[in-house]
N, C-alpha and C positions, 0 to 999 in steps of 0.2 A: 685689743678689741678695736680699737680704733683705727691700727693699720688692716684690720679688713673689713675696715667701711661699718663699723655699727659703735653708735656713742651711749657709754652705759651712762644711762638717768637715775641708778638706787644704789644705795650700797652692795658693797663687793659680799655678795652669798657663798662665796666655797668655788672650789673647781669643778668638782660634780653638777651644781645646782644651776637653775636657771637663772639670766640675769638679765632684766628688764632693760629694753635698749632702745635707738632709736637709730633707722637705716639711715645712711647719710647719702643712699640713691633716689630713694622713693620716699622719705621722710614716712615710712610705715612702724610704728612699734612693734617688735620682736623682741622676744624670749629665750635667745641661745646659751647656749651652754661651750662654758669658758672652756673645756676639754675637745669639746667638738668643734671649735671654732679656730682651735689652734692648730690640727693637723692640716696639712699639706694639701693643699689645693681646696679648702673648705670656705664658705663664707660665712658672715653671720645674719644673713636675712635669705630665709626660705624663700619666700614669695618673688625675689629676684634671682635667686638661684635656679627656680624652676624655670624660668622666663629666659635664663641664657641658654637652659640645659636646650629648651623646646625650638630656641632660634637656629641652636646647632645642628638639630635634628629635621628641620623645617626644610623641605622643596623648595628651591629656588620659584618665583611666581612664571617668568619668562619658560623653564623646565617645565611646570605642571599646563602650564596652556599649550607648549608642544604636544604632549601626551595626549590633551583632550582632543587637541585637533586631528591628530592623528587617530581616535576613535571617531571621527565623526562630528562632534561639537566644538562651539565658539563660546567661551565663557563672557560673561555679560557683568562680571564681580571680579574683586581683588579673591586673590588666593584664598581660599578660607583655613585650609587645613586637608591631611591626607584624605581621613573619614568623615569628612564637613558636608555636608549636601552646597552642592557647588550650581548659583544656576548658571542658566547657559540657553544657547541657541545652537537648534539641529541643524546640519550643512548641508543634508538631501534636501534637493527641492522638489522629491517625491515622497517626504514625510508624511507616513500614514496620520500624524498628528496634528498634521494643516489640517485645516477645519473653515471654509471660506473666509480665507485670506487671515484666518488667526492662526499665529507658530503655535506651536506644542509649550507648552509650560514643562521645561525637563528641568530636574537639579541632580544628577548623577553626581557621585563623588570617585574623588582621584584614582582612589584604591580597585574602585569597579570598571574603571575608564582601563586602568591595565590590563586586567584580567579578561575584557572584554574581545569576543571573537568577529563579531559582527559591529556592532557600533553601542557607544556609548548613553543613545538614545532608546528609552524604554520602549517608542510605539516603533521605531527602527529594528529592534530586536525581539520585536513580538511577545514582549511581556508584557504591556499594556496596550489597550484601544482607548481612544477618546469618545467621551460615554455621544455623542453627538453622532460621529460615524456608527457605532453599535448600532444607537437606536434609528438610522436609517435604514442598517445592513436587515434587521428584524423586519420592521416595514416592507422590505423588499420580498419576505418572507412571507408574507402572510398575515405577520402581527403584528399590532400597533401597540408599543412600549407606554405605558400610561404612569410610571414613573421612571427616575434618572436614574441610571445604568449604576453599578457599584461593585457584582464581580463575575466573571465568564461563568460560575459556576452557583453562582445563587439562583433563586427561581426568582424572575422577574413580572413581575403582574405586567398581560398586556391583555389589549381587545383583537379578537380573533377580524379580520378585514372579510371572512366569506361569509358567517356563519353570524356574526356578532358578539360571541360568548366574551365576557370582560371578568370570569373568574379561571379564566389561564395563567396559570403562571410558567412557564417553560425554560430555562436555562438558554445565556447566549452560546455557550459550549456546545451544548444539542443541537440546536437549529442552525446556527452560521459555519460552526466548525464541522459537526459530525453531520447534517443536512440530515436533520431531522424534519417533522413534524411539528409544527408550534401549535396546533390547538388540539385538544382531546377529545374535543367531541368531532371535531370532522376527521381524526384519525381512528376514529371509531375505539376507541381506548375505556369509554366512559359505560359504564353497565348504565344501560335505559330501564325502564319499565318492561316488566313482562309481557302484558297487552301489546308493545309498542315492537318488544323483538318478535313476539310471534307473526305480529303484522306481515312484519319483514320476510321471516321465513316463505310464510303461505305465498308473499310475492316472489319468491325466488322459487317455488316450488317442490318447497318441502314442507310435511305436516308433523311438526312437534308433537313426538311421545311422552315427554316428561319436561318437570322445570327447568325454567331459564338456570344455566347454569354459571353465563357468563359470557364477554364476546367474546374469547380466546379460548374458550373449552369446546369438545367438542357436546353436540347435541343430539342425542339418539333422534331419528326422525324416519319419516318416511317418502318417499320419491313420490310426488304425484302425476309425470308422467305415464302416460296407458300404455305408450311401447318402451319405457325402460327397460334395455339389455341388462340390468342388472340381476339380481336370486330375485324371486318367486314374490317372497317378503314386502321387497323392494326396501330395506331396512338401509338406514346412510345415517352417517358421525357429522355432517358438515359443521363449523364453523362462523359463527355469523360475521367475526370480524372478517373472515376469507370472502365471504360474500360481499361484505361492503365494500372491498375494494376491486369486485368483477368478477370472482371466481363464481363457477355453478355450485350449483347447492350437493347436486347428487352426482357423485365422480364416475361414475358407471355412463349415462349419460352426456358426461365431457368427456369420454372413451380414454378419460386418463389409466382405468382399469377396464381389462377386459379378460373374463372367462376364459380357461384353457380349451375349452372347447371351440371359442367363437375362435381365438386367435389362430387353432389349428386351421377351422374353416379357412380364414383369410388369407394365410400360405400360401395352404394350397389351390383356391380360386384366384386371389391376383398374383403373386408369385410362379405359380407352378414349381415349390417346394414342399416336399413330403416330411418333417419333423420328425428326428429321432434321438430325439429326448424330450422329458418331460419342458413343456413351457415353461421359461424362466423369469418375465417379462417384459415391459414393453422395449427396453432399454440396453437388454443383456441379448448380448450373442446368442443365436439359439440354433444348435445343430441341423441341418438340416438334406435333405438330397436332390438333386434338382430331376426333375421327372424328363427332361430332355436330353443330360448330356451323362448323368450319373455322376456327376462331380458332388464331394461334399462341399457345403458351405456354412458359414455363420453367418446371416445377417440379423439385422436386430427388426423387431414387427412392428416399431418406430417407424424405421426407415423403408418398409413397404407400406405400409400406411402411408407415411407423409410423401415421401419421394417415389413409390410405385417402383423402388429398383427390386432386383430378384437373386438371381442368381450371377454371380461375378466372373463366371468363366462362360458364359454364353452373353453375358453384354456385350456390345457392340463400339465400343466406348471406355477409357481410360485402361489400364494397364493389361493385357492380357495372359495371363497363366499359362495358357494353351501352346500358343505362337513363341515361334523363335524369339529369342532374346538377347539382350549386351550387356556385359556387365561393363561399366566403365570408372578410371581415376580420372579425376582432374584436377589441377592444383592453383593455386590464385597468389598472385606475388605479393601483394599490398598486402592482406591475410596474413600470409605465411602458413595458408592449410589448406589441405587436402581436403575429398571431397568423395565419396564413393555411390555410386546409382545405380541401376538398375533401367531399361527401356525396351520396348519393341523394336524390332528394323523400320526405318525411314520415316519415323515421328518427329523429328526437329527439335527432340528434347537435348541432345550435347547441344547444338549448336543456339540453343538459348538460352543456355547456362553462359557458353563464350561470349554473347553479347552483354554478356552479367560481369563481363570481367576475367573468366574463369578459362585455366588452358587448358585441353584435352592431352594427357600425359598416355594412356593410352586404354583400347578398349577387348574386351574378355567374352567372344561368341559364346550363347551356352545354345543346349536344344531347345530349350520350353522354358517361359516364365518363371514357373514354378521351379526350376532349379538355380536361375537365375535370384531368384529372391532368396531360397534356403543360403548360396554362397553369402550375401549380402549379409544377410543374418550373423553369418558365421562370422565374418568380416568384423562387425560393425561389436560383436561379442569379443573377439578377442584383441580390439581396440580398447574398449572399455576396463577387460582385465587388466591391461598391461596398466588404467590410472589416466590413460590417454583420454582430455575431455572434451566436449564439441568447442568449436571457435565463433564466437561472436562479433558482430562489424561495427567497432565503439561501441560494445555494450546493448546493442540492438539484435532480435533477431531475425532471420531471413530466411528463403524458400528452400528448405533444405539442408541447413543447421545441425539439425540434431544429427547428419548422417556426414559430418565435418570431423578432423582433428588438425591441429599442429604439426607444421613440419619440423618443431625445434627439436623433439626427442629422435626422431629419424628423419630419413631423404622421400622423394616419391619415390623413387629406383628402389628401397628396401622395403616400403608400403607395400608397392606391384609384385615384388617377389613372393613378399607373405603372402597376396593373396593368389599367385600362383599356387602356392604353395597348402592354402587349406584347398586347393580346385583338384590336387591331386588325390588329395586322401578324400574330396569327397568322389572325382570321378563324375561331373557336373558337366565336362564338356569332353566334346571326341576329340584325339592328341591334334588333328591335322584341322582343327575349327581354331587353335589357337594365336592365328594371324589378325592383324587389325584389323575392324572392318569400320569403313566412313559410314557406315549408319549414323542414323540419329537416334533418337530417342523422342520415349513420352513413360515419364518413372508419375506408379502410381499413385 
């Protein structure tokens, strides 16, 4: 017992039994057992066996301060241990945890300093804010925090800064991250008094049929305009929260809806298109014939309302149907892709793709737009089959994009063929139109 460091102080108890000792490192009394103390590499005091087992296992100090530095921090303590909370100082000196002229209070440990992708610093790596900066990021919102921050997702008592209201409580998640809303009542969120939304109604004018039902429900009511284009009734759902933030009360009225009748009228006096099919709305293609050229069209009664356009083959302006056309390849080297279009004769649309970088490989006479476009179609369909997908410039995209592929699966010389090749079976162009022509272009 004594040649491994422990001096027994009581009579000899057995081999099995414990025997009351005393360390002759640490002058600790211990209770080892004569069997266990005799095998091969064993000591007889715990307490100092744990102690060498831990040193040999222990980070060298110089080792774990490489590591942290290399996440970012500078330890300000001796080594503590792997999973020690370690303090330290952040080495950005655009630490979101600076706080006028105060560092961040960080104690990361070793273990989290490895595994870390961004840096070892909490407000570095967007797990924590300094409750200081929150409660100004808030303030800059709208609402003043009336107590100390604690977590992104608790609701924080503040005072609203437009309105006054001081029984807000709003989340810093909501308002700084998701750019919400911080006060309830100026986001109109908060059911008023009945008296107070009917007010409201009548000034927006509509007249409430039934109870408040809520801000976010809708509200049977009635239009009090005298020339409302809406039914006979004059009957509307509005919304009171839609009203408090600007919308009209009665949609008939904001011509976001209009009658199949009125929108047929409006065709055919500002368009000079004759509808034929039933109206679809204001936003949806709506068949149509145009009374001057007999051409069909789709246009939407959005876009004669707003924009006053009409019919697409008698505009005077952007791509024409009608008029001879080019199909044309061009291909772009930095890319590595191709490029397929469509133009009128002598619009200067190749030759502004080429100041774009782009080289004209070569171009495809058809008769008329309109066959010009169907080829493209066909093109741009059996690009897509093949898996071939549009190309993008670093991940950005640009004028013309979507009608792009990759020259890595084939050449432009096999491109060109193929689409020689869907131009015969459609029969798109006369054999002897098949010569390059230095037009330009202007694609839809």
């Amino acid at each position: 017992m004594i040649g491994k460091g422990v001096w027994p102080v009581s009579v000899w108890p057995g081999v099995g039994e414990r025997w009351l000792s005393v360390c002759m490192e640490c002058g600790t009394f211990v209770t080892p057992i004569y069997r266990n103390v005799m095998r091969p590499g064993s000591g007889g005091c715990n307490p100092c066996g744990r102690r060498k087992s831990a040193a040999t296992r222990r980070t060298l100090h110089d080792e774990a301060v490489k590591v942290m530095r290399a996440a970012g921090v500078e330890p300000l303590e001796l080594f503590p241990g792997v999973d020690a909370p370690w303090r330290c100082r952040c080495l950005n000196v655009l630490c979101p945890g600076l706080w006028m002229g105060d560092p961040a209070d960080i104690q990361p440990r070793l273990s989290d300093a490895r595994n870390s992708r961004i840096s070892a610093c909490k407000y570095c790596a967007r797990r924590a804010i300094r409750p200081e900066r929150a409660a100004q990021q808030m303030t800059e919102r709208g609402v003043k925090p009336l107590e100390r921050y604690t977590d992104a997702w608790q609701p924080w008592r503040c005072e609203c800064l437009a309105c006054g209201a001081d029984d807000i409580t709003p989340a810093y998640a909501n308002v700084v991250l998701g750019g919400q809303g911080g006060c309830k009542h100026c986001g109109g969120r908060v059911k008023v008094p009945e008296r107070q939304a009917i007010a409201e109604m009548f000034a927006a004018g509509a007249q409430p049929l039934e109870s408040y039902p809520g801000v976010n429900e809708r509200w049977r009511s009635r239009c009090l305009a005298t020339d409302c284009p809406g039914p006979t009734d004059r009957i509307i759902y509005p919304r009171l929260g839609w009203i408090r933030r600007g919308a009209q009360a009665c949609k008939w009225c904001a011509g976001v809806v209009i009658d199949a009748l009125t929108a047929h009228d409006i065709m055919v006096s500002q368009a000079g298109l004759l509808p034929q099919a039933a109206y679809p709305g204001v936003r949806v293609p709506w068949k149509c014939r145009c009374q001057n050229c007999q051409s069909t069209v789709y246009p939407t009664l959005g876009s004669v309302t707003s924009r006053g356009t009409g019919c697409s083959e008698c505009a005077e302006y952007g791509f024409q149907r009608g008029k001879a056309a080019l199909l044309y390849l061009m291909t772009h080297e930095r890319l590595q892709a191709a490029k397929v279009g469509i133009c009128n004769l002598n619009t200067g649309r190749i030759e502004k793709h080429e100041r774009r970088g782009w080289a004209r490989h070569d171009v495809l006479p058809c008769r008329t737009g309109r066959d010009a476009e169907l080829l493209e179609k066909q093109v741009l369909a059996e690009w897509r089959s093949q898996g071939w997908r549009p190309v993008l410039d670093s991940g950005q995209r640009y004028d013309g994009w979507t009608e792009t592929v990759t020259l890595l699966p084939a050449t432009a010389d096999g491109l060109w063929q193929g689409i020689l090749d869907l131009e015969a079976l459609t029969g798109t162009t006369p054999p002897a139109a098949r010569a390059q022509s230095p037009a330009g272009s202007d694609k839809r």
